[in-house]
Structures are given as C-alpha cells and as structure tokens.
C-alpha positions in Angstrom: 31.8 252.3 169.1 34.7 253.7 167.0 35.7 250.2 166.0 31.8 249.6 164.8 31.9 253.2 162.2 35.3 251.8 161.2 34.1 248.6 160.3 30.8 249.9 158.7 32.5 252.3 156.9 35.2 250.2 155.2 32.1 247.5 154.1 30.3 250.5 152.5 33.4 252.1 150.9 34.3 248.1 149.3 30.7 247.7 148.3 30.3 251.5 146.9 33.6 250.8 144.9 32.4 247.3 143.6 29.0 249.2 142.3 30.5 252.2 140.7 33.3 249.8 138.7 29.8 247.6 137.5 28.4 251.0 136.6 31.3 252.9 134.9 33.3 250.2 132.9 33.3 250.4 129.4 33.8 254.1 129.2 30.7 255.4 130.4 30.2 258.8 131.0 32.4 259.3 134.4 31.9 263.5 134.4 28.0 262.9 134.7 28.8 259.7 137.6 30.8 262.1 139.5 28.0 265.2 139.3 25.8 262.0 140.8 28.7 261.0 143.2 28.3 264.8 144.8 24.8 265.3 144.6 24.1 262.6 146.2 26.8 262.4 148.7 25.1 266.0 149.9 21.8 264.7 150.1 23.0 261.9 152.2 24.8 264.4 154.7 22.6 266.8 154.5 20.2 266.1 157.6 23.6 265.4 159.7 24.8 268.8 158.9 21.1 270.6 159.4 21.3 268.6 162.7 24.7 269.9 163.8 25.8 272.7 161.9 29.5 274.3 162.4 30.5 276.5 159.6 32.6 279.4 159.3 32.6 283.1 159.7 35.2 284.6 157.5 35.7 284.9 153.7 39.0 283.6 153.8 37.5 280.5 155.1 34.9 280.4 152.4 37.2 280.7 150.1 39.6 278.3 151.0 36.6 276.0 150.9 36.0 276.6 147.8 39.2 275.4 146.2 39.4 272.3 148.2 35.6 271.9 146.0 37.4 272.6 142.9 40.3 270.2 143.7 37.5 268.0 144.7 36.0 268.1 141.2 39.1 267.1 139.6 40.1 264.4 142.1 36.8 262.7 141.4 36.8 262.8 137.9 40.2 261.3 137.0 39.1 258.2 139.9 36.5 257.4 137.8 37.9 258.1 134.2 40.2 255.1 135.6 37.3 253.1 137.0 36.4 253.0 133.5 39.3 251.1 132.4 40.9 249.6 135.9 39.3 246.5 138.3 38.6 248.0 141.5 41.5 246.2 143.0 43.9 247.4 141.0 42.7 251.1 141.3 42.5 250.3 145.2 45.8 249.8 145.6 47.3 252.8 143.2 44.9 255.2 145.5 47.0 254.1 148.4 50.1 256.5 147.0 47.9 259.0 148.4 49.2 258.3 151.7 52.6 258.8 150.4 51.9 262.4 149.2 50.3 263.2 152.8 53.3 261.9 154.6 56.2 263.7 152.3 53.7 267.2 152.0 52.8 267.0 156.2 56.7 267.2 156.5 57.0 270.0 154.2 53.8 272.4 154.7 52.8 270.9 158.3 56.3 270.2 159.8 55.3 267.0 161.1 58.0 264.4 162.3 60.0 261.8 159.9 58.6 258.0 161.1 60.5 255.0 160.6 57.1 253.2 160.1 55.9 255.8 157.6 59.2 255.1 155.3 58.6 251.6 155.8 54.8 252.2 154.2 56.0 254.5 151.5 58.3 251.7 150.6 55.9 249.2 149.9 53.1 251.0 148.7 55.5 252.4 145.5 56.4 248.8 145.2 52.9 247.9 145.0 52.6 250.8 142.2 55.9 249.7 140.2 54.3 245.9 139.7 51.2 247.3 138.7 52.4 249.6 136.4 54.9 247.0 135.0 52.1 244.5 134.5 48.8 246.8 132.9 50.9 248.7 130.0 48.4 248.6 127.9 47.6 251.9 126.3 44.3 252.1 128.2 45.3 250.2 131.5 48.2 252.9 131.6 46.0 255.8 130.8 43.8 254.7 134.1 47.5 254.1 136.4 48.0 257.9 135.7 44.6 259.4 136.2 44.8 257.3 139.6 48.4 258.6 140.2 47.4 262.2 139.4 44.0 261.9 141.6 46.4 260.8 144.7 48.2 264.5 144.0 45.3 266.2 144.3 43.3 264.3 147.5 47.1 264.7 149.4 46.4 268.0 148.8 42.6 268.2 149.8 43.7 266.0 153.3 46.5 269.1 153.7 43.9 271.5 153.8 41.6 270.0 155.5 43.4 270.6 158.4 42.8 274.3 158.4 39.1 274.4 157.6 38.9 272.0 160.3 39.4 274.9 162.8 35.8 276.5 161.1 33.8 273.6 160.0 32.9 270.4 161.8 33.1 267.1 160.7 29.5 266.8 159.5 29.3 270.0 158.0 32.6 269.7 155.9 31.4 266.1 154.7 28.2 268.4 153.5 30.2 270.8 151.6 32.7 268.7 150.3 29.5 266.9 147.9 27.3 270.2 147.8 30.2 272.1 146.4 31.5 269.7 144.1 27.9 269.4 142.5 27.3 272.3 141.4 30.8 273.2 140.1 30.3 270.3 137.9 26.3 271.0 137.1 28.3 274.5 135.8 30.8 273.6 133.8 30.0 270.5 132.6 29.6 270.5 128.5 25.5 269.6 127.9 25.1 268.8 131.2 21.6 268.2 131.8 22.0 266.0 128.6 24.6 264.1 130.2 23.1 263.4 133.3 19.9 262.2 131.8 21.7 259.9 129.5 23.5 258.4 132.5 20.6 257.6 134.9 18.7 256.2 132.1 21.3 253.7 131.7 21.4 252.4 135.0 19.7 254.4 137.8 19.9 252.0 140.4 23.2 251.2 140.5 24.0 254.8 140.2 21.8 255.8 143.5 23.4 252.4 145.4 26.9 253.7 144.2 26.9 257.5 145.3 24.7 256.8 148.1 26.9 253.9 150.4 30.1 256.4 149.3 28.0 259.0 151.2 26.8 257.3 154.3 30.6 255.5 153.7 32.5 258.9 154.1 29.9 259.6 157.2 30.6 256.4 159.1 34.2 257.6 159.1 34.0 261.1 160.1 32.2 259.7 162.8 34.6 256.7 163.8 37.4 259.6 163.4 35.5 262.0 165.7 35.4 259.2 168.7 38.0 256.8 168.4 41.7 257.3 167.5 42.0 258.1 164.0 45.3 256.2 162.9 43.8 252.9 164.4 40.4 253.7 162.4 41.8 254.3 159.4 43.9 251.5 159.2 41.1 249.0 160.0 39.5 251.1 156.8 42.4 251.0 154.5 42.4 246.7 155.3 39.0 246.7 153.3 40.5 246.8 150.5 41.4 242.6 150.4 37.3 242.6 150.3 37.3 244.4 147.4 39.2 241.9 145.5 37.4 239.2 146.4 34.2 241.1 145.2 35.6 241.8 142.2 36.1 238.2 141.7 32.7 236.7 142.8 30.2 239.1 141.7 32.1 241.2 138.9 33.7 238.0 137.2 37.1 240.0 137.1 39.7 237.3 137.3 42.8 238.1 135.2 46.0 239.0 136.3 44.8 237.7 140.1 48.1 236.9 141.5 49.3 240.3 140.3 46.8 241.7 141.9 47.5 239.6 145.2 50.5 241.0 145.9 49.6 244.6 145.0 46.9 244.4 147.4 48.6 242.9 150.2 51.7 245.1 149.7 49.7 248.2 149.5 47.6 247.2 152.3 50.3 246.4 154.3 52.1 250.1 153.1 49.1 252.1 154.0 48.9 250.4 157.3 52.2 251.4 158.0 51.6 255.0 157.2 49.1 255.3 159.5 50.9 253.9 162.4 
C-alpha cells in the first residue's frame, strides 16, 4: 500500500507544481500564493489531524515548532519568487540540492554515517546545478537559481528538525501545523495583506485552490507512504516524478526552450537524488 501513497503522491506533487508555475509566472504576487499555499494545505490536513491528533506537551516543543513555521515561511516564499521566473523543470531539479544539505548537515548535527552512494548523488545533483546555472544567466533566470539554492538551505534545515519534533507530534499532526503556522505568520506580517490576497484570487482562483490543494493532499500521501513503507524506497519513487514534470511543462504549459538542457539536468538530478536516498 506504501508503493500506492508513493505513487499518488509523486502525481499530485508533478501536477501541483505544473499549476502553481501556470499561476505564478510573470511575476505574480508569490507572498499572497504562499499565504494560499498554507491556508490551504491546513484545511486539507485538518480532518486527518482532528482524526488522529498527537501533539506535544512542553514549551520547548512549541517553540521549536514555531521556528520550523518561520523557516517554513521563508522556504516557501523564495520557491515561488523563482516559480515566477523558472520552468518547473528547471526549478525541480535545483530543489534536489536539498538533499545535499540533509546529507552534509545529518553528518554534522545527527552524526549519521558517510555513504559511498550519497557522495555518488551529491556529485551529480551539483553537476545538474552547475549546467543549469551555466545555461540561465540571465539576470532574472539567475535571480530564480538563487532563491531556489537559498530555499534548499532552509528546507535542509526544516527536514533536520523535523527529526526532534517527530518524538512529540505525529505525522498527521505536524503536516497540520506545518500549513496552519505558516498561514498566519504570513496573514501577520505580510505588507496589505488582505489587499494582496484579494488581488490574487481574483486573478485566478481556480488554479490557486487546484495548486495549494493537490500540494496538500500531495504532502499527506507521503507522510502516509512514509509511515507504512520504507521511507528511502518511497521517496525515491517520489523524487523520479520529477521526468513528468518536464514533460507537463512541455504539453500543457508550451515551455519548450532550452529542452535538451533541461534533459540532462533532470535525469542527472534525478538520478543524484536517487542516490541520496539509497
């Protein structure tokens, strides 16, 4: 049943990507998408979490939860400042130096073991970054390679900490606060915010609600195919999605340029973050 999550998760992940690139390019507001992307995500999760609540009992906890949300808030807003500029693809296989940031900071902070396979992984994924980077230097292009690059720094860090407020929170619940928190951090400090989200709806409230919904139930379908199957062979059957997301970008978002540059990002970042997760 693992295998089924995995699989329904990676199609809703490719297809939540695909929307939110339609939605956001052409430097729409991404601060007001990624209130959305939170509110949203929470509404999704909430009835999991009211089924099956786990949360914790100490402030430390709490608190702890808390700056994953802020890191959270960042995170998503430099992803889509870059979906305003990058193809989904492209912006795909930058995310994958995430990966790379879990292995070299889970050696540091965790004291896991060095893998072979992992080096192998690292290797190609920053290849996979170096063409890309070599390729889209335009000023804009490049301003979306670093908000992607800096995003990867900060969900390295969220993934890290996870592992500690997984000892007070279960999987459902933690997907709940993870979009609860998020949301109203932004709703808070957002400049004009009600303005803002207003402005954005109106300008395509469908795709929004198909967007931020499908990364909900996306993020929920793996939580789940994490909690019963073995995570590495989940999330690399997850991570292969991202070939479909190429090829969406190419039939239904006309987004043909630079393909065979693309090819070989994809396949070599694919192929990295398959690696990683052996």
């Amino acid at each position: 049943m693992w295998l089924v999550y995995a699989l329904l998760s990676g199609l809703l992940y490719t297809a939540s990507g695909l929307i939110t690139r339609h939605v956001l390019r052409g430097n729409k507001d991404a601060w007001a998408f990624s209130f959305y992307f939170s509110a949203i995500g929470a509404l999704v999760s909430l009835p999991f979490f009211v089924s099956n609540p786990k949360i914790a009992t100490t402030f430390p906890a709490w608190g702890l939860l808390s700056l994953v949300g802020i890191l959270i808030v960042g995170q998503n807003l430099l992803n889509f400042k870059a979906t305003n500029t990058l193809e989904a693809s492209v912006q795909g296989a930058l995310t994958k130096f995430r990966l790379v940031w879990v292995f070299i900071l889970s050696m540091v902070i965790l004291h896991e073991g060095f893998s072979l396979y992992k080096l192998i992984g690292t290797v190609l994924t920053v290849v996979a970054g170096i063409i890309i980077i070599q390729k889209f230097k335009k000023p804009e292009s490049l301003k979306g390679v670093i908000y992607v690059l800096a995003a990867t720094t900060l969900y390295a860090t969220v993934i890290i900490l996870y592992k500690y407020l997984f000892v007070s929170f279960n999987s459902v619940s933690l997907t709940f606060f993870i979009f609860f928190i998020p949301a109203v951090i932004n709703m808070l400090i957002m400049p004009r915010a009600m303005e803002r989200i207003g402005t954005i709806m109106k300008m395509n409230r469908w795709g929004i609600v198909a967007a931020c919904g499908l990364g909900g139930f996306a993020n929920l379908a793996m939580n789940q195919s994490l909690a019963i199957g073995e995570a590495s062979r989940a999330l690399v059957i997850i991570e292969a999605f991202l070939v479909t997301t190429l090829i969406g970008e190419r039939i239904f978002l006309k987004e043909k340029s630079n393909l065979l540059i693309k090819i070989i990002a994809v396949l070599l970042a694919t192929a990295g973050a398959m690696f990683i997760r052996l």
